[in-house]
N, C-alpha and C positions, 0 to 999 in steps of 0.2 A: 509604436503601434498606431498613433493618431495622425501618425504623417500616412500612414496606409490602414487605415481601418476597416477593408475588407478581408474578410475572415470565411473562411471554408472549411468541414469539419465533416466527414463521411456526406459530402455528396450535399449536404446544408451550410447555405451560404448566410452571411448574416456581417452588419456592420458596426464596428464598434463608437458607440457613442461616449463615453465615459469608462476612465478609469480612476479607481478610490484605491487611496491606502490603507490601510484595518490596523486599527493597533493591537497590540500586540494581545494574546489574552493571559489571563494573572492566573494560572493553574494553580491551585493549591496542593497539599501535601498526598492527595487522592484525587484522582479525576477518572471517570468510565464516560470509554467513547463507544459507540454505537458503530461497524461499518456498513454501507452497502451492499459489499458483497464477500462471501467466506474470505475467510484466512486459511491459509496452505502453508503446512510448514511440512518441509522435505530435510532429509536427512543422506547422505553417500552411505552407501553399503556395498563391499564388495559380493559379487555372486559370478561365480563361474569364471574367477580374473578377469570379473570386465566389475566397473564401478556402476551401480544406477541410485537411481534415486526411491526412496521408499518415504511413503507418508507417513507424519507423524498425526496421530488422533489428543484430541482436547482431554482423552482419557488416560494419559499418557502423558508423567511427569514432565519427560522430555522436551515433551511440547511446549509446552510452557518456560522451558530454560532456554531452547531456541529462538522461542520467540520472543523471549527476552535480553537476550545477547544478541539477536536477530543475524544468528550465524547459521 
């Protein structure tokens, strides 16, 4: 990347000066992350012999076992 450190990214250009390595971080036995933006967790369901996709709600055990298997 510093043999070409120009960089383009929708349409914003920009050049990189510096890259750092971060060690690593030391999670303990509980950690809560914060994201960005929602989580979507989808499920297969057949309906009408076609397969689609049906959301699962944070109200809904499910949910939570998906998204934790992240299957």
């Amino acid at each position: 990347m510093l043999c070409n450190p120009e960089i383009k990214i929708k349409g914003v250009e920009g050049i990189i000066s510096e890259i750092k390595l971060l060690n690593e971080p030391n999670f303990g036995e509980s950690v809560k992350f914060k994201t960005l933006s929602p989580i979507i967790v989808r499920k297969p369901v057949e309906e009408n012999g076609k397969l689609k996709a049906r959301e699962l709600y944070p109200i809904e055990r499910e949910f939570y076992e998906r998204l934790t298997k992240n299957s």
